[in-house]
N, C-alpha and C positions, 0 to 999 in steps of 0.2 A: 551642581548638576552633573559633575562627571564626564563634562567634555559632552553632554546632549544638548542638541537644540529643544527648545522649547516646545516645538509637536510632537518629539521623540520623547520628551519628559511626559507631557500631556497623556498620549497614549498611554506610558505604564504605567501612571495614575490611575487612569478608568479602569485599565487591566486589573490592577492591583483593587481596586473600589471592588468589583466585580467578584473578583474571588473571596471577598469578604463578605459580600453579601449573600453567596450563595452553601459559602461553608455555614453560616448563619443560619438559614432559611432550609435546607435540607438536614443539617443534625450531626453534621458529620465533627461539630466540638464535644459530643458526648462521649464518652466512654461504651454509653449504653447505646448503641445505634438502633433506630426505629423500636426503642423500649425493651429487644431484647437484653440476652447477657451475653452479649460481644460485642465487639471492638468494630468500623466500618471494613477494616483489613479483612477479618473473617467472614465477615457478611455478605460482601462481596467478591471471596475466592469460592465460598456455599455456590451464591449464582452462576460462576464462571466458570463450575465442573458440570454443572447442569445432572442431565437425566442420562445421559448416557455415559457420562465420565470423561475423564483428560487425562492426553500426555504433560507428568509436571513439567516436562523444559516446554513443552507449546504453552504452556499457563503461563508460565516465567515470560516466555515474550511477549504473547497476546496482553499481559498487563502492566509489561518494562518494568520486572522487580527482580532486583537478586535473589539469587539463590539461597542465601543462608536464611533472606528475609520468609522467603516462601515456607520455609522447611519449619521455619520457626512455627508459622498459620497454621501449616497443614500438623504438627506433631500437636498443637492446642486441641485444633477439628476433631483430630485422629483420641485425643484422650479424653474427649466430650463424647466418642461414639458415634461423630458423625460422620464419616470417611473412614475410608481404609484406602491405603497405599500402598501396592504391591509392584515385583518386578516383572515385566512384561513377560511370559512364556519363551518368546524368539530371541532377546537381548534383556538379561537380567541386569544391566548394566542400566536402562533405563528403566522408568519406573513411573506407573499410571496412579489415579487415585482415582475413587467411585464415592457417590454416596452411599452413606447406609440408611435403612429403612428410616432410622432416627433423623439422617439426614436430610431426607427425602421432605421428611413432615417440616424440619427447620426452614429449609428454602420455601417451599409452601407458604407458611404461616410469613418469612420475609416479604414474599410476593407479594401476599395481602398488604401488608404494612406500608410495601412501596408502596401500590396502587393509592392507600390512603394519603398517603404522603401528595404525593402528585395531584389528589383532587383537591385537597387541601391551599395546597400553592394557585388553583386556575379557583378556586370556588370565591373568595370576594370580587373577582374581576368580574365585570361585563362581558357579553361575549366579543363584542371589539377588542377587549384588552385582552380578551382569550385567544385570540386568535393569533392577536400579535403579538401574541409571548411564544405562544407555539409555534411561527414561522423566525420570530426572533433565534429562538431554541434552535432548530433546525437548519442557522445560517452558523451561529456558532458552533454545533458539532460539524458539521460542514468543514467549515476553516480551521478546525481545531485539528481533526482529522488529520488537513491537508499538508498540515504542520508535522507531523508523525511519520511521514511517508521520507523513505530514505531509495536511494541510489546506489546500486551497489554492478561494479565490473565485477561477473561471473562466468566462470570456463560455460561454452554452451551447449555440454552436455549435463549441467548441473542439475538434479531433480527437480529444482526453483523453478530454471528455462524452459528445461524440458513439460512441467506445467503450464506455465505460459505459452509457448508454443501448440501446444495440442489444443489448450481453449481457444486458440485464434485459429488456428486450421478449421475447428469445429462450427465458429460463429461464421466465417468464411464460406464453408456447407451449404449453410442455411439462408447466407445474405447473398448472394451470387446466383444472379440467374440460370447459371452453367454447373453451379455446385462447385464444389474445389478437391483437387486432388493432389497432392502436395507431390507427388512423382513425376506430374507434369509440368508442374511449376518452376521457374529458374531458381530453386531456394539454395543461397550458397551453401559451399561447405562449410562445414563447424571449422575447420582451419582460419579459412577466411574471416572470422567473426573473433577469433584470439590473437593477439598482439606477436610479432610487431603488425600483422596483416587486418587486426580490425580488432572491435572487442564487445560485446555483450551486457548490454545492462538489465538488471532484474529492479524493479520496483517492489517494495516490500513496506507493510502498515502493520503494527502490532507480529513482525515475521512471520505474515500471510504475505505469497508474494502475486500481489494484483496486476501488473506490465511489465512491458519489455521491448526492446526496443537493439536492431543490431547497428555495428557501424561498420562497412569495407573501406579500408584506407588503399587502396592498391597505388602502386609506385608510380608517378609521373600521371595519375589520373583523379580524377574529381572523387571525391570520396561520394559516397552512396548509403543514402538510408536504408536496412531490410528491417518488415518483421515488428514493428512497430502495433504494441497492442496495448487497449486497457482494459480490465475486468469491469463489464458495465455496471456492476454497485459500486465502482470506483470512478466513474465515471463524474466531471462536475467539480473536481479536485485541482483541475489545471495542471494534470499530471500528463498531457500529451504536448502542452508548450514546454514541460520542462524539460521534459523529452528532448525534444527540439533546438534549445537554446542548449540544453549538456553537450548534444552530437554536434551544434555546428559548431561550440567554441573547444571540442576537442577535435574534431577536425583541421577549424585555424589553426592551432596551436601545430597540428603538425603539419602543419605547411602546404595546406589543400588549399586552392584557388575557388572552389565550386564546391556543392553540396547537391548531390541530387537522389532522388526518387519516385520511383511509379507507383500508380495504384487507379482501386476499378471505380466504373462508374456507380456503382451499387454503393460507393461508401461517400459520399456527400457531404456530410459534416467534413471528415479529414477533410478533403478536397476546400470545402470552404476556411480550414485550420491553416493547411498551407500554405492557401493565397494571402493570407489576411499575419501568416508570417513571414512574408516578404519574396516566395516562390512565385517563378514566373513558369508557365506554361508551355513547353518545347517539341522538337521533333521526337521521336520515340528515339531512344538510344541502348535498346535490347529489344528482345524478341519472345518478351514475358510474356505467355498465351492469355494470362489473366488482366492486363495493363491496358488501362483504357486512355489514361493521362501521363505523361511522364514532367517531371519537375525539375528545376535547377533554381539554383540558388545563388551568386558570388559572393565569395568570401575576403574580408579583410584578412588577411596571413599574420598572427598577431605572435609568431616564435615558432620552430620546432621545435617540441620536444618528444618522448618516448611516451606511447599510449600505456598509463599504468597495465601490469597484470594484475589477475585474478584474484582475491586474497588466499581461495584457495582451488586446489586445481581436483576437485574429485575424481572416483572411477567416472568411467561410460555407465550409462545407465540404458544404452540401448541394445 
């Protein structure tokens, strides 16, 4: 068993059961996928350029496949008539792909195929057994999803951050009694949010990047959560505890005693997130206009070491 216990064996049994059943049951052992004449590879980079086309390196990530693999799909596509691949106008160095009219029809006619496919799989069930195929479904992309999402320290004028930030200033607008105006706000400097002084994390899923989340380490003081966000269709992922657990055990590590942060009344959930992660309820310890609650946290100090940097440090983008 490889050094597994026996529930760790278990699980990758059913895992492994599972994928056998549904490579089975959807078609994807043919050759001929949903009876066309293509391979599932090409059948589903068809759907994934859609109606309006794709950048190929956003396809490459959106579907975690190499590069040589991609080129290979799209120059098959490209010699069937269905796509064309050209160099971007502003940077010929990149390079978009579109469908063509031909292609247009092929996704189409897949569309259909899917549709029948899927009625196919719910049509001998009951609708009991319908229902809880389809909320089963919906738990497994769920988790499968939440499996995908990576953590990455980014300089915090990165165009990544810099998205995340704007859609939280935005939702902040709308959910705030007062509205938000990020010039009145204590928001640190971008300094403070890069190493050694602090550091910037971007959450990213198929390299769409969905959160974010800052850390201030300042010298001889409890380090501080800022900025903390998740994209609400990413929301459900457990991607704000992970948040959580990354900044306080890099925190520990560099030798913070405390973990603290503010935040308003309008955000409820957090507020219930925090408490229920071990944050206790304190005197206010800044003078954030938007801060209804302030939080701390103590820490076990478990080594200091050096807050990684950036993997890369881009231009300013503002």
């Amino acid at each position: 068993m490889d050094g597994r216990d026996g529930t760790a064996q278990g699980q990758i049994d059913q895992v492994r059961r599972f994928n056998r059943t549904v490579t089975e049951r959807v078609g994807v052992l043919h050759d001929r996928y949903l009876g066309r004449d293509r391979p599932i590879g090409e059948a589903r980079l068809l759907w994934e350029i859609g109606e309006g086309g794709q950048d190929v390196r956003r396809l490459r990530e959106r579907l975690g496949l190499d590069s040589g693999y991609v080129s290979r799909l799209l120059r098959s596509l490209e010699a069937d008539g269905l796509v064309a691949v050209e160099p971007q106008p502003r940077d010929r160095r990149v390079r978009s792909v579109r469908l063509t009219e031909a292609g247009r029809a092929e996704r189409a006619l897949l569309d259909d195929s899917s549709d029948e496919l899927a009625g196919s799989l719910l049509e001998p069930l009951n609708a009991d057994q319908r229902a809880r195929l389809v909320a089963a479904m919906a738990e497994v992309d769920r988790l499968l999803t939440a499996g995908t999402v990576t953590l990455d320290a980014v300089d915090p004028d990165h165009p990544d951050a810099r998205h995340c930030l704007l859609s939280y200033f935005a939702e902040l607008q709308e959910r705030f009694d007062t509205g938000f105006d990020p010039e009145r706000s204590l928001l640190p400097d971008a300094g403070e949010l890069r190493p050694p002084y602090g550091l910037f994390l971007v959450a990213r899923t198929h390299g769409e990047p969905i959160g974010c989340a800052g850390l201030k380490l300042p010298p001889g003081a409890p380090a501080e959560i800022k900025r903390m966000w998740v994209a609400p269709h990413a929301r459900g992922l457990g991607l704000a505890r992970r948040f959580l657990a990354d900044l306080e055990a890099r925190a520990a590590r560099h030798g913070c005693e405390a973990l603290r942060l503010d935040t308003n009344k309008a955000l409820s959930a957090a507020i219930g997130l925090y408490r229920s992660f071990g944050f206790q309820e304190v005197a206010a310890f800044n003078d954030e206009p938007y801060a209804d609650h302030w939080f701390e946290k103590p820490l076990t100090v478990t080594g200091s070491s050096p807050v990684p940097r950036p993997v890369a440090r881009p231009r300013a983008t503002r």
